[in-house]
C-alpha positions as CSV (number, residue, x, y, z in Angstrom):
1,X,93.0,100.5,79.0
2,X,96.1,102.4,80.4
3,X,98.7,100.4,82.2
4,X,100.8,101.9,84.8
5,X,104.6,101.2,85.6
6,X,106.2,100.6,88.6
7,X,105.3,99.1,92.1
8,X,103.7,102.2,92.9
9,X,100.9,101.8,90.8
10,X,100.0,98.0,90.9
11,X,96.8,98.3,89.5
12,X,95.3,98.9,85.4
13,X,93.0,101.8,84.7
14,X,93.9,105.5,84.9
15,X,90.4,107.2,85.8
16,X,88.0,104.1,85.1
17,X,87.8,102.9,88.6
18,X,86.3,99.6,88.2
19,X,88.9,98.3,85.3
20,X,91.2,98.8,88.6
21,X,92.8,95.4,89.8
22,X,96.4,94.3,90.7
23,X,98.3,94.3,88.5
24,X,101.0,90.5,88.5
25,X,103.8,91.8,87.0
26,X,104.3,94.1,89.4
27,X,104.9,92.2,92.0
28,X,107.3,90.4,90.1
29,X,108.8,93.8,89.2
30,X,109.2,94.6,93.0
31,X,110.7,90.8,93.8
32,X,113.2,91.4,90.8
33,X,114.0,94.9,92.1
34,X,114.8,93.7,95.6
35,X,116.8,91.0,94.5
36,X,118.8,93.5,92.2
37,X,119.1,95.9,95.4
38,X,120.6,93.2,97.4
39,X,122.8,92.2,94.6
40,X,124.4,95.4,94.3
41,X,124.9,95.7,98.2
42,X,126.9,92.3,98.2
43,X,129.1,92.8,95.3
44,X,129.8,96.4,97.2
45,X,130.5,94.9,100.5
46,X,127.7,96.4,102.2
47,X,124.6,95.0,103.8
48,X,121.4,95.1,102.6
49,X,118.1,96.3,105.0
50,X,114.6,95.6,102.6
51,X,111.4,96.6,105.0
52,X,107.9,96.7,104.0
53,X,106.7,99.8,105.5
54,X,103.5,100.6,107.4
55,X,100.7,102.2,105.7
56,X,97.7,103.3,106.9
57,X,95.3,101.9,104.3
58,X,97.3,98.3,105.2
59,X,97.5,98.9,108.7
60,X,95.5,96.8,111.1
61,X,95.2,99.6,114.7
62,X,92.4,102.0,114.8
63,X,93.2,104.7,113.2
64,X,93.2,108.4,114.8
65,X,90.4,111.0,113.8
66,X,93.3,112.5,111.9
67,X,94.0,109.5,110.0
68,X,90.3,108.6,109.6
69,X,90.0,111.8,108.0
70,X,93.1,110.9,105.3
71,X,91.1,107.5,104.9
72,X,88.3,108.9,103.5
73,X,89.9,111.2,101.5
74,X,91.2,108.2,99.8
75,X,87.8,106.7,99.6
76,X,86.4,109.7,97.6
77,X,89.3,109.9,95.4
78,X,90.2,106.2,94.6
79,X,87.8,104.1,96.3
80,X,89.2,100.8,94.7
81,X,93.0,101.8,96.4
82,X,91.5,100.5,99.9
83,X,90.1,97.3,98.7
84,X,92.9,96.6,96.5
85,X,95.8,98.2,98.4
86,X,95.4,95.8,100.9
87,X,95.6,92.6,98.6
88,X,98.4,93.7,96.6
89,X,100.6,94.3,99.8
90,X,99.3,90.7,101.3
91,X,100.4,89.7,97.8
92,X,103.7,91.3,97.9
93,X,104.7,89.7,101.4
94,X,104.2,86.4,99.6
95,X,106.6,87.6,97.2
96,X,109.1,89.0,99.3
97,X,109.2,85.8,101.1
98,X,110.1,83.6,98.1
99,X,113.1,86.2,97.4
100,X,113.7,85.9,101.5
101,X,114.7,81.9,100.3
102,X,116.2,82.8,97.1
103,X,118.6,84.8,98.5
104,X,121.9,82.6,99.5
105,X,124.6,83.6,102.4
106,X,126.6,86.3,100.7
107,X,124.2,88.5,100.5
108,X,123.9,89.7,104.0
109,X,120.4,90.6,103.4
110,X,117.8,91.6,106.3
111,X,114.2,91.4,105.4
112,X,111.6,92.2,107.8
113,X,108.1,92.8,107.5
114,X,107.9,96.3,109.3
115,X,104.0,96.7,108.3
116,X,103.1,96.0,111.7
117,X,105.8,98.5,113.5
118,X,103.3,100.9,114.3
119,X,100.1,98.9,114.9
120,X,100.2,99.4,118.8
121,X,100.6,103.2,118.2
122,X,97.6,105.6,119.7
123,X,99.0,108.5,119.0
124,X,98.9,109.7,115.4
125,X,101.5,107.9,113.3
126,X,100.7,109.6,109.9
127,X,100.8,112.5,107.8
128,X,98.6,111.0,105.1
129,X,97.7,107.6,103.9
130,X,101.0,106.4,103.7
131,X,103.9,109.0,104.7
132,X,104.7,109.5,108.4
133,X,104.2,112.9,110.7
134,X,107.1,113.8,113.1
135,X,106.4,111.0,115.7
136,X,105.8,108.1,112.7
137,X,109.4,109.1,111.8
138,X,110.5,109.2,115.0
139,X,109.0,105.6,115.9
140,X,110.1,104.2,112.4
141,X,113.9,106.0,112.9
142,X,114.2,104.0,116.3
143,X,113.2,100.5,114.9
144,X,115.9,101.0,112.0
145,X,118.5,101.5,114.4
146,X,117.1,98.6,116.4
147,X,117.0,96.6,113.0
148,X,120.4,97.7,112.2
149,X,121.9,97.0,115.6
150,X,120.1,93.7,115.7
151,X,122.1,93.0,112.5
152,X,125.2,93.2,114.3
153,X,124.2,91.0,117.1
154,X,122.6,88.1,115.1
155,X,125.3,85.4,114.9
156,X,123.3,84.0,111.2
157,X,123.6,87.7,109.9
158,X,127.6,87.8,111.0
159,X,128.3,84.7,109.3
160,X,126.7,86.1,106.4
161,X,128.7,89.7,106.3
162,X,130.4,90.2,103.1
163,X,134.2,91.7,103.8
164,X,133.5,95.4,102.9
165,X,136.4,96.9,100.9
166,X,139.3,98.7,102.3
167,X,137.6,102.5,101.8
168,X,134.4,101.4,102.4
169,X,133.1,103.3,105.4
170,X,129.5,102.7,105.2
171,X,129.9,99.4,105.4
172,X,132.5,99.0,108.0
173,X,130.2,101.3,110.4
174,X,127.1,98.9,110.1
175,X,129.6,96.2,110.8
């Protein structure tokens, strides 16, 4: 049996579909990475923006024809990714939580579940099973900015800035 690395595989097996299931350690992988990502944006002064983006196989609207279509392409190819997908990203909001109570004041972290963003979308949102088309960018580019800006205006975020340092741009533009 063949293990994969990384987040982006979260599941054992290469071609042997039913040796397919998730995979712990990677969700402790993806924990510790977003832990290390916020780390690193606190002792540089910035803030630190961790969203779990939508995807189609995890989504809960109706999908278009389109997006029906890149559904069952999935289905053909890796029929265990829609039935274990799923669990791995229910799994990984557990996760993400936990590391959402780890992480103390000076970290100036924002974590939002953005899985849901475009659940009330008609339209089609997506390219393929998981990267956006022109208006999912569009709609995902507009709730950043409102995440960002909402970062500003939350008086628990502000007490939780870190002082960016003097030539430190990015962060003084967020702030």
């Amino acid at each position: 049996m063949t293990s994969r690395q990384g987040m982006s595989s979260p599941v054992w097996g290469a071609s042997d579909y039913s040796s397919w299931s998730i995979k712990p350690e990677s969700l402790d992988w993806y924990a510790r990475n977003t832990r290390s990502m916020a780390g690193l944006a606190s002792a540089n002064g910035a803030k630190f923006i961790h969203l779990r983006q939508p995807e189609l196989i995890c989504g809960s609207r109706t999908p278009t024809p389109h997006e029906s279509e890149q559904l069952s392409r999935i289905v053909e190819r890796m029929p265990p990714l829609v039935e274990i997908g799923p669990l791995w990203f229910e799994q990984a909001r557990t996760k993400i939580a936990e590391v959402r109570q780890d992480l103390h004041d000076g970290h100036s972290v924002w974590i939002e579940d953005a899985s849901v963003w475009l659940d009330d979308e008609v339209e089609s949102v997506y390219f393929d099973y998981v990267h956006y088309n022109k208006l999912g960018q569009k709609l995902m580019g507009e709730r950043i900015a409102q995440t960002i800006l909402s970062m500003q205006e939350e008086k628990f975020i502000k007490d939780r800035v870190c002082q960016p340092k003097e030539n430190d741009h990015i962060s003084a533009t967020l702030r």
